[in-house]
SEMARDREN-412567 format. One record per atom (N, C-alpha, C): z, x, y; residue number from 1; chain; atom name. Coordinates in steps of 0.001 Angstrom, whole numbers, always signed. Example, Ala and Ser with C-alpha at 12.3 -4.5 7.8 and 13.67 -1.06 7.14 Angstrom:
<site Z="+7800" X="+13190" Y="-5690" seq="1" mol="A" atom="N"/>
<site Z="+7800" X="+12300" Y="-4500" seq="1" mol="A" atom="CA"/>
<site Z="+7800" X="+13200" Y="-3300" seq="1" mol="A" atom="C"/>
<site Z="+7080" X="+12850" Y="-2250" seq="2" mol="A" atom="N"/>
<site Z="+7140" X="+13670" Y="-1060" seq="2" mol="A" atom="CA"/>
<site Z="+7870" X="+12900" Y="+30" seq="2" mol="A" atom="C"/>
***
This chain:
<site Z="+94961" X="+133869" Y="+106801" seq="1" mol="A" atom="N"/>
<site Z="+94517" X="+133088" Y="+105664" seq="1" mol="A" atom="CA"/>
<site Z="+94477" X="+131620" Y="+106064" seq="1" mol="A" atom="C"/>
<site Z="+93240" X="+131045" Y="+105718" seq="2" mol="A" atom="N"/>
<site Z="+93113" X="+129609" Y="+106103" seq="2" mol="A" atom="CA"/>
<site Z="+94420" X="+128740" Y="+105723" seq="2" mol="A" atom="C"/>
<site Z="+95029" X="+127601" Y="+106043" seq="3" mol="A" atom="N"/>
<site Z="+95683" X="+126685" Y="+105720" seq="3" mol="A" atom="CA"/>
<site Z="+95050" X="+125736" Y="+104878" seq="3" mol="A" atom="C"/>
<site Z="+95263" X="+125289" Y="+103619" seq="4" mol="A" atom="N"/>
<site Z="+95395" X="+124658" Y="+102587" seq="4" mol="A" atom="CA"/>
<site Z="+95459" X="+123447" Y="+103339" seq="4" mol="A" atom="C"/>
<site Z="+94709" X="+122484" Y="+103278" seq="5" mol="A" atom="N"/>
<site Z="+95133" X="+121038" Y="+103472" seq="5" mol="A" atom="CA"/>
<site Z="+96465" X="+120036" Y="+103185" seq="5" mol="A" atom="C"/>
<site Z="+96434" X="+119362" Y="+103686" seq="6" mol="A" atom="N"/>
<site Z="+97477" X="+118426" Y="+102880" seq="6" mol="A" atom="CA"/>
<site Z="+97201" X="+117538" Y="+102519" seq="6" mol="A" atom="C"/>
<site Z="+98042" X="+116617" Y="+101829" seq="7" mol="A" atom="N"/>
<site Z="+97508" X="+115600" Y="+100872" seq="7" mol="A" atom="CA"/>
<site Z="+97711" X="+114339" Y="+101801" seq="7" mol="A" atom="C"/>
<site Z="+97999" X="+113898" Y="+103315" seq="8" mol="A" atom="N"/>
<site Z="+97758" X="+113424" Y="+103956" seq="8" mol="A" atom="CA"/>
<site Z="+97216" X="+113792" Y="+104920" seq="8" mol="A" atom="C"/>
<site Z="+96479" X="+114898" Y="+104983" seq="9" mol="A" atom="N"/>
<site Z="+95451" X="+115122" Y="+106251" seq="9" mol="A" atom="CA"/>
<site Z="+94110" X="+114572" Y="+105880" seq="9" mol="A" atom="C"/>
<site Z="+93219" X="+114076" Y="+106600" seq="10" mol="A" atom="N"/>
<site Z="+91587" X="+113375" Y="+106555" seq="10" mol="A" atom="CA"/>
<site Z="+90860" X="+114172" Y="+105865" seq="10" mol="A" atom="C"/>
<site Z="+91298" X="+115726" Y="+105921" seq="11" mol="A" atom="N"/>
<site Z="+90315" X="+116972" Y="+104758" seq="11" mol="A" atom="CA"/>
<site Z="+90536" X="+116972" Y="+103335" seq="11" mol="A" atom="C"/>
<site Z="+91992" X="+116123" Y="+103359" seq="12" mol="A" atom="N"/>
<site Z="+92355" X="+116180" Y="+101756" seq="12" mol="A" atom="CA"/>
<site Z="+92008" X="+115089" Y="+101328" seq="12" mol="A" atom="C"/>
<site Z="+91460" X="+113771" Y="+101733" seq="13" mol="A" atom="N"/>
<site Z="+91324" X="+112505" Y="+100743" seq="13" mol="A" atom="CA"/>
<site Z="+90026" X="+112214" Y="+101204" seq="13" mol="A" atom="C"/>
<site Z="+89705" X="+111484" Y="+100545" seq="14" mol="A" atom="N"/>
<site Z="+88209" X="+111318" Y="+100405" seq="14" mol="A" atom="CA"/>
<site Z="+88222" X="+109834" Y="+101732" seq="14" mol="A" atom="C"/>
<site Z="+86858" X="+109757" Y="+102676" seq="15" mol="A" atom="N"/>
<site Z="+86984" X="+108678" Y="+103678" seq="15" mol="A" atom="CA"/>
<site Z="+87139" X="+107607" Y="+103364" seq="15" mol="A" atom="C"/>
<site Z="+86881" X="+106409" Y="+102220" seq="16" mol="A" atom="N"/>
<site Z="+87353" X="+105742" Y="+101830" seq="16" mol="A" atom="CA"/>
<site Z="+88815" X="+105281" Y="+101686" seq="16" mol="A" atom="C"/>
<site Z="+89508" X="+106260" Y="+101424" seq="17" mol="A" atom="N"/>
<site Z="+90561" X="+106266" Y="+100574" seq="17" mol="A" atom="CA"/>
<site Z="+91661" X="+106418" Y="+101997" seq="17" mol="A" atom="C"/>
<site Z="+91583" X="+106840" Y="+103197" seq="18" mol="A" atom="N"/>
<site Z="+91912" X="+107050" Y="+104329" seq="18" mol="A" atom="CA"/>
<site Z="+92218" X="+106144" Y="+105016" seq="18" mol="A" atom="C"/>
<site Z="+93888" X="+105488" Y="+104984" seq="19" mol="A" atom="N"/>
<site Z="+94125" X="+104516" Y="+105646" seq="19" mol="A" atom="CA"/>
<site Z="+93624" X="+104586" Y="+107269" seq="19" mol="A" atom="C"/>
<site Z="+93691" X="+103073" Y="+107960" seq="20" mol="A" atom="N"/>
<site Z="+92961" X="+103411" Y="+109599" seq="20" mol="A" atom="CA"/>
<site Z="+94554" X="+103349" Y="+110357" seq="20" mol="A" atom="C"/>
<site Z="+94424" X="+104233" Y="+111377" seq="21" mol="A" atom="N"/>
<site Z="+95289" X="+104164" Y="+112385" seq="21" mol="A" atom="CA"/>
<site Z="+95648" X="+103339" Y="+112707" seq="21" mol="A" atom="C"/>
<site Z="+97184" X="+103074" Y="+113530" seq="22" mol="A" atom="N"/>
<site Z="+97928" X="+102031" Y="+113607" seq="22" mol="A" atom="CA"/>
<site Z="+97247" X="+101364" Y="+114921" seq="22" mol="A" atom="C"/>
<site Z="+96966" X="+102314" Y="+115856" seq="23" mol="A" atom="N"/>
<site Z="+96624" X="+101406" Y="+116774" seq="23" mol="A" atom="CA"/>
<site Z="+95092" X="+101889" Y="+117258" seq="23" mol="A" atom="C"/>
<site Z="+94419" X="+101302" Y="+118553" seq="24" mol="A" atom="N"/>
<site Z="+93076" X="+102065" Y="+118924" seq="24" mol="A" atom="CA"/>
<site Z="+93170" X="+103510" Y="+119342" seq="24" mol="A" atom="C"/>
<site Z="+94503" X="+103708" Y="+120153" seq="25" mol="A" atom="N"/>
<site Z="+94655" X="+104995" Y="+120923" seq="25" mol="A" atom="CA"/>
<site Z="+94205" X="+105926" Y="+119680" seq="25" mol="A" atom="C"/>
<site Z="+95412" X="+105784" Y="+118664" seq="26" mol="A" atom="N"/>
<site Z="+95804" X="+107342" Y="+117297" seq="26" mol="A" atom="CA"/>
<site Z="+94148" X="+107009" Y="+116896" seq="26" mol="A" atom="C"/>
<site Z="+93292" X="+105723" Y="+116949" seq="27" mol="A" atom="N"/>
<site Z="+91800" X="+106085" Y="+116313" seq="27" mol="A" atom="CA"/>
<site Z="+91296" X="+106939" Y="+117174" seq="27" mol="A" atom="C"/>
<site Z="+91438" X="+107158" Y="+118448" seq="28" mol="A" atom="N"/>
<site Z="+90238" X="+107557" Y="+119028" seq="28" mol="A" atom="CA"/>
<site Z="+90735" X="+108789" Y="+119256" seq="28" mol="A" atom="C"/>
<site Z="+92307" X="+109456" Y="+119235" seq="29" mol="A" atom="N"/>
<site Z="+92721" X="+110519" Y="+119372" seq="29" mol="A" atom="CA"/>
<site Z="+92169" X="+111732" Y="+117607" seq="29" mol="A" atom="C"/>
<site Z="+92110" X="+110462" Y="+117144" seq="30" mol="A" atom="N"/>
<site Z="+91325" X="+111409" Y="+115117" seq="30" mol="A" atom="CA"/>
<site Z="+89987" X="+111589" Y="+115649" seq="30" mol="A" atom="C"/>
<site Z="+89346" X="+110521" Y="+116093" seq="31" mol="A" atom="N"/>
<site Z="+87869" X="+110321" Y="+116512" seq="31" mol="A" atom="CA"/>
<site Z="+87512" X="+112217" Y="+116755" seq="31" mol="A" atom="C"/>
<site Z="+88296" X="+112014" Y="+118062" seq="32" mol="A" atom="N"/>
<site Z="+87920" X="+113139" Y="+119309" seq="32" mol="A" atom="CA"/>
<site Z="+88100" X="+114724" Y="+118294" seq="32" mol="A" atom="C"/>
<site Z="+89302" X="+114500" Y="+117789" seq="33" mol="A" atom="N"/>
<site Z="+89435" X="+115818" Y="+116787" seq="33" mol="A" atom="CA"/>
<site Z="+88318" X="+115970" Y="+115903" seq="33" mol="A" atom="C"/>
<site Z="+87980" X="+114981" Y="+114787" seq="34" mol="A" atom="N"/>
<site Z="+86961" X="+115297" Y="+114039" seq="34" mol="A" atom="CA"/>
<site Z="+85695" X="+115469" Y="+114769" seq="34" mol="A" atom="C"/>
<site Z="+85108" X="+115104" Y="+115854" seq="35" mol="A" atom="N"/>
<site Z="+84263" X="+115422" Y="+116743" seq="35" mol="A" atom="CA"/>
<site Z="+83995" X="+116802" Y="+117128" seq="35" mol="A" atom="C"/>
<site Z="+85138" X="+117062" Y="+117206" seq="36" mol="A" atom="N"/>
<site Z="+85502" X="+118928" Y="+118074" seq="36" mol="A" atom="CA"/>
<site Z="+85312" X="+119699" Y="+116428" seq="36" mol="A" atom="C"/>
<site Z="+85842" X="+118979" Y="+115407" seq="37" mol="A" atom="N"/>
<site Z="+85530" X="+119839" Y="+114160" seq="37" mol="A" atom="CA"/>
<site Z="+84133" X="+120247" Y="+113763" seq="37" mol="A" atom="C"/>
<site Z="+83581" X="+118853" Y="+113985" seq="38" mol="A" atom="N"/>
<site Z="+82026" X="+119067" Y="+113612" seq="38" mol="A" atom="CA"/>
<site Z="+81162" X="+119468" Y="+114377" seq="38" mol="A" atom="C"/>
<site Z="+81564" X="+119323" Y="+115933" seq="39" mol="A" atom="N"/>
<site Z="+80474" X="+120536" Y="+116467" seq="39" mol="A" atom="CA"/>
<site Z="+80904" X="+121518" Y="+116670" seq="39" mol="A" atom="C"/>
<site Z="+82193" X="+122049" Y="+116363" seq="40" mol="A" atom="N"/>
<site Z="+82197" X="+123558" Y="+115737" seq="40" mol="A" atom="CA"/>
<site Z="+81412" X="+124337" Y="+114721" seq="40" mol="A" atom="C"/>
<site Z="+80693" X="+124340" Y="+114193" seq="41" mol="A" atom="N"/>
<site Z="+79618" X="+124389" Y="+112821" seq="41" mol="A" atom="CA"/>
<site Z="+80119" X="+124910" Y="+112056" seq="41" mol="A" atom="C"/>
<site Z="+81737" X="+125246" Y="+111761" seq="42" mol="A" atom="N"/>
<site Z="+82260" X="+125797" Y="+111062" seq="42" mol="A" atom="CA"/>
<site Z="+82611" X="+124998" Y="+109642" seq="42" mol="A" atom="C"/>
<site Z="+82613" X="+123910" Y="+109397" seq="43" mol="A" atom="N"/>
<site Z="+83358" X="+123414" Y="+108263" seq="43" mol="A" atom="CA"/>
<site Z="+82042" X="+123149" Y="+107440" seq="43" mol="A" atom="C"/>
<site Z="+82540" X="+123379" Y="+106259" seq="44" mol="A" atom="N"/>
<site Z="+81633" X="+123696" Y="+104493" seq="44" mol="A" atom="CA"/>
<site Z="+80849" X="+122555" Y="+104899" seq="44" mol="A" atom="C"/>
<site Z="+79830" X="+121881" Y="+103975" seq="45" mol="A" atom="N"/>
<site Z="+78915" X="+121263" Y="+103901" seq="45" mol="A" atom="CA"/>
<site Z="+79738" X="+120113" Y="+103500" seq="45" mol="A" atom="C"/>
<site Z="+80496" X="+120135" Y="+102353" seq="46" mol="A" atom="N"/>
<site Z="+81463" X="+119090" Y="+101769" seq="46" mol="A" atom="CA"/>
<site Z="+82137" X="+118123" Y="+102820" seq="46" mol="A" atom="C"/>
<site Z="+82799" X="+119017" Y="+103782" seq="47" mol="A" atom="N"/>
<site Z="+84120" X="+118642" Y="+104624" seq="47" mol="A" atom="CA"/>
<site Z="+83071" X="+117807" Y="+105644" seq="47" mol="A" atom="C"/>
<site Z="+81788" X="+118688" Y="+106092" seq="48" mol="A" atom="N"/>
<site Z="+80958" X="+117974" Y="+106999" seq="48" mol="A" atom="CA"/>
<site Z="+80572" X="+116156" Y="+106558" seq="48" mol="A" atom="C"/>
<site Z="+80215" X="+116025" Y="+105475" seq="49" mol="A" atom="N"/>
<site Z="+79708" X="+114477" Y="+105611" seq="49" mol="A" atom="CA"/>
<site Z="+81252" X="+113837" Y="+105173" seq="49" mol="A" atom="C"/>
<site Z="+82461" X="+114523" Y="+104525" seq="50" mol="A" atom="N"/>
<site Z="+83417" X="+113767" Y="+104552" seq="50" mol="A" atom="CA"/>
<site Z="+84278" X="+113133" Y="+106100" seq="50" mol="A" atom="C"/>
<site Z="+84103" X="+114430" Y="+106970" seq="51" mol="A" atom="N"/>
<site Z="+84387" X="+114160" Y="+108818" seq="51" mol="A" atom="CA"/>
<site Z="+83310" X="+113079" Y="+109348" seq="51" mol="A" atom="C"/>
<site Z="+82125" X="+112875" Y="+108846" seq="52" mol="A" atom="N"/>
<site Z="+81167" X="+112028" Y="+109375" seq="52" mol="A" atom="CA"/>
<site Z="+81320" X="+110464" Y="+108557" seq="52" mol="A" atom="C"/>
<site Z="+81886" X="+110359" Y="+107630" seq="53" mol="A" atom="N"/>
<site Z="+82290" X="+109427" Y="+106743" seq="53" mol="A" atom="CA"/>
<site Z="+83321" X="+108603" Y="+107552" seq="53" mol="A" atom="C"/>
<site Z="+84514" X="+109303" Y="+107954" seq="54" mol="A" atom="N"/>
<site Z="+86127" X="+109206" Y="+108137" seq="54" mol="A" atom="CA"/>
<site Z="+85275" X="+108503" Y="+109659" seq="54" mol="A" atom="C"/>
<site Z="+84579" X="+109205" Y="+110513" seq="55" mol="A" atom="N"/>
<site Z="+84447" X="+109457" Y="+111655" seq="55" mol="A" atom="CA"/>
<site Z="+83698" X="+107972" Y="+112176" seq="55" mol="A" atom="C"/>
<site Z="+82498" X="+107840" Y="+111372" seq="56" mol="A" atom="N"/>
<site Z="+81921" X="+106785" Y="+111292" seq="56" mol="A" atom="CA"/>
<site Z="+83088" X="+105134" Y="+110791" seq="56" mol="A" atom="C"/>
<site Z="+84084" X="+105467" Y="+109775" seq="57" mol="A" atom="N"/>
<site Z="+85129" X="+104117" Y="+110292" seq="57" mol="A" atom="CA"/>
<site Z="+86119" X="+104256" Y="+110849" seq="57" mol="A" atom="C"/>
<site Z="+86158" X="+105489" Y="+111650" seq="58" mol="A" atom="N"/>
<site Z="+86747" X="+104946" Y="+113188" seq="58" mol="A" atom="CA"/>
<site Z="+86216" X="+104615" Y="+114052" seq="58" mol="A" atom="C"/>
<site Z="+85208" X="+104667" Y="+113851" seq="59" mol="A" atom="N"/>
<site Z="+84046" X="+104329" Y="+115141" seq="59" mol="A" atom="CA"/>
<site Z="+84006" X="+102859" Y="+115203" seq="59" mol="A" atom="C"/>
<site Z="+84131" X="+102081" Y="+113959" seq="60" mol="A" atom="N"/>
<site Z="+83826" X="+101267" Y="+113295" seq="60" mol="A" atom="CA"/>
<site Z="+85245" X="+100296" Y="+113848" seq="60" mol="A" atom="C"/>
<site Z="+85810" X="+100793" Y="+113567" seq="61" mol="A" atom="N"/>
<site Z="+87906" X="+100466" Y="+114402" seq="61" mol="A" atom="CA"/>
<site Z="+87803" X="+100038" Y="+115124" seq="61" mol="A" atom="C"/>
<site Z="+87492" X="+101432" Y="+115808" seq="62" mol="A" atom="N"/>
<site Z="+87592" X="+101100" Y="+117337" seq="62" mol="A" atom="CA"/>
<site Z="+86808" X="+100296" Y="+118236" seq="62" mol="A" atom="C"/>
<site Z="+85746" X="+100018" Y="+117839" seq="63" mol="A" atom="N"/>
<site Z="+84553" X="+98914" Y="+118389" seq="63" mol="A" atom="CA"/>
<site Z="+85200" X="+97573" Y="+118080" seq="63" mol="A" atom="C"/>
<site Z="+85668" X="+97424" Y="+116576" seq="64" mol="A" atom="N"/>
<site Z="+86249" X="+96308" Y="+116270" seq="64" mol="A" atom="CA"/>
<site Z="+87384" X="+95592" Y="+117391" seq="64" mol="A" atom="C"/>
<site Z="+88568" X="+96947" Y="+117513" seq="65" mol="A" atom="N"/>
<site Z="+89510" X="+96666" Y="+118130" seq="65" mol="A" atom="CA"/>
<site Z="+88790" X="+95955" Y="+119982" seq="65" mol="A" atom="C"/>
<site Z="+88173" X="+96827" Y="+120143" seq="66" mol="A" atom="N"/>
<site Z="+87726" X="+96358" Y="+121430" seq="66" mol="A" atom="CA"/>
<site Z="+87079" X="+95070" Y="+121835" seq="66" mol="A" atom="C"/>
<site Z="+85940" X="+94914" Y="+120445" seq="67" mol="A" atom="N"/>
<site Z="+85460" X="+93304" Y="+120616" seq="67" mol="A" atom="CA"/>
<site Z="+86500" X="+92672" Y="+121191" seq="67" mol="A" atom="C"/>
<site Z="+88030" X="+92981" Y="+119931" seq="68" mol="A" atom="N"/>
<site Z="+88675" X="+91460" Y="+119675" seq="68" mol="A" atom="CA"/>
<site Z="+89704" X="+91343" Y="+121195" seq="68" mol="A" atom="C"/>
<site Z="+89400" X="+92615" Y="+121849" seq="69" mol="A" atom="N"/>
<site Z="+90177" X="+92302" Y="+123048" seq="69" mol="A" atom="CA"/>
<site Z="+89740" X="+91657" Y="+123895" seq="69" mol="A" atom="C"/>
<site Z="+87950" X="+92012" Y="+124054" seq="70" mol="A" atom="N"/>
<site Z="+87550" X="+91115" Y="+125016" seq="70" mol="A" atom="CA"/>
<site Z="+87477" X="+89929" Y="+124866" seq="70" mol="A" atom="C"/>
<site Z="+87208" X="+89165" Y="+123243" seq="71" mol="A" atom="N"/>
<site Z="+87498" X="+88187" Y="+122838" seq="71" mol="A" atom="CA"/>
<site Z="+88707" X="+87069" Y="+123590" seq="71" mol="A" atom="C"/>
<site Z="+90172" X="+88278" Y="+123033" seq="72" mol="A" atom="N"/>
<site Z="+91204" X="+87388" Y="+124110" seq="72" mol="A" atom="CA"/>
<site Z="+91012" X="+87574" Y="+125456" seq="72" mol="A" atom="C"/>
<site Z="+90151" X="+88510" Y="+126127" seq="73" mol="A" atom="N"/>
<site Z="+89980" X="+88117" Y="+127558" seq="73" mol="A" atom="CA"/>
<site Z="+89191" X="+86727" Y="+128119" seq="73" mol="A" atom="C"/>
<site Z="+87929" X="+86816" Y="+127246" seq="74" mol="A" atom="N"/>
<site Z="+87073" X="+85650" Y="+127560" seq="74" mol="A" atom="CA"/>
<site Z="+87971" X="+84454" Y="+127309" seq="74" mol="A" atom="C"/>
<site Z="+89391" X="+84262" Y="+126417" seq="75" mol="A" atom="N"/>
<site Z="+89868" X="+83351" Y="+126866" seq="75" mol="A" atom="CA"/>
<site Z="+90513" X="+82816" Y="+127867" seq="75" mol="A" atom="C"/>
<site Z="+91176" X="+84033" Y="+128096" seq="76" mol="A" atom="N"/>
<site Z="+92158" X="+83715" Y="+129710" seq="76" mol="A" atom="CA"/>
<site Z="+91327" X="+83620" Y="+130422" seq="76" mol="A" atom="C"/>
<site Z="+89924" X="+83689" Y="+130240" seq="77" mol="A" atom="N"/>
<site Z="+89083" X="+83588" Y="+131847" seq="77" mol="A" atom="CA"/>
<site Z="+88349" X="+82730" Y="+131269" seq="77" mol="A" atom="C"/>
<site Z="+88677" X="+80899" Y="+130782" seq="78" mol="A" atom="N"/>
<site Z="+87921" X="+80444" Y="+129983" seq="78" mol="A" atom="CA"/>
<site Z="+86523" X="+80477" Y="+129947" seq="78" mol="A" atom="C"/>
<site Z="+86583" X="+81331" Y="+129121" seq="79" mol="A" atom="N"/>
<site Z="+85052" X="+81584" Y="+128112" seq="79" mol="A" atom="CA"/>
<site Z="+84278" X="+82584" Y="+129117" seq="79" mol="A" atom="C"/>
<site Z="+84376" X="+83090" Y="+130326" seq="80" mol="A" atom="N"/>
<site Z="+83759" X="+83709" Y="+131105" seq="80" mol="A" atom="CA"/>
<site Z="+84518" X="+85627" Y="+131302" seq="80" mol="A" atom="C"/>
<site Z="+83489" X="+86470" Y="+130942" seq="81" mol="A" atom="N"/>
<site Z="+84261" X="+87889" Y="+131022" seq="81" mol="A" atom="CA"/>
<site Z="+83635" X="+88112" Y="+132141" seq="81" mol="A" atom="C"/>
<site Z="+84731" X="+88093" Y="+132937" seq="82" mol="A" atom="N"/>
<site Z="+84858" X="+88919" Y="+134579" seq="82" mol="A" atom="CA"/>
<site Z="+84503" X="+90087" Y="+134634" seq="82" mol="A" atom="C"/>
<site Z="+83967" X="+90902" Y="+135674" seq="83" mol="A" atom="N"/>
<site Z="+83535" X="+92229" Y="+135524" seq="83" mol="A" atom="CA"/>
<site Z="+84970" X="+92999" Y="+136095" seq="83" mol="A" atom="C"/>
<site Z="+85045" X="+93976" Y="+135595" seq="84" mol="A" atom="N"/>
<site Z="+85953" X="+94319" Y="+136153" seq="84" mol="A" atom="CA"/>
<site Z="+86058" X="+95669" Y="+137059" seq="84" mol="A" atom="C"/>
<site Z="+86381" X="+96278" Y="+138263" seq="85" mol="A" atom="N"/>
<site Z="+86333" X="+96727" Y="+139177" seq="85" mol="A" atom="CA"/>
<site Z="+86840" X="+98139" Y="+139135" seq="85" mol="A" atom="C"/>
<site Z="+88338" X="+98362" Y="+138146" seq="86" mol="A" atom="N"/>
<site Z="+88808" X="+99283" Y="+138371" seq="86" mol="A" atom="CA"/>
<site Z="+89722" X="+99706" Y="+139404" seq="86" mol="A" atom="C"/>
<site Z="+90057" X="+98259" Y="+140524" seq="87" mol="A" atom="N"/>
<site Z="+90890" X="+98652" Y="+141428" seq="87" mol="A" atom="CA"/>
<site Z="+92260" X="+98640" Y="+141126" seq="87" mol="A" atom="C"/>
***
């Protein structure tokens, strides 16, 4: 028998109403789940644009969060973002 939602899981409150994760990681770790939900083709029509709702402001987060990092990078490298290498 399916599991019943909870009243703090992303299926039980409407996307609005869905506080955002504390940090970028827990966004992009919801991101990746609701991702795997929806191309499963399994969830109702309802749950579908509510996962694309939720999904779309984490997307929204996490872009944010990232600007504002490079932001403080371009300062330590006054005003210039270094490429970076990966070494």
């Amino acid at each position: 028998m399916p599991k019943a939602p909870t009243p703090t899981s992303p299926e039980a409150q409407p996307a609005a109403q869905t506080a955002m994760p504390e940090s970028y990681e827990l966004a992009l770790q919801e991101l990746e789940q609701l991702l795997a939900q929806l191309e499963s083709g399994q969830l109702p029509l309802d749950q579908l644009l509510t996962h694309y709702q939720r999904g779309a402001s984490l997307l929204t987060f996490c872009r944010d969060r990232l600007s504002a990092v490079e932001n403080q990078i371009k300062v330590l490298d006054d005003g210039v973002l270094k490429p970076w290498n990966g070494a």
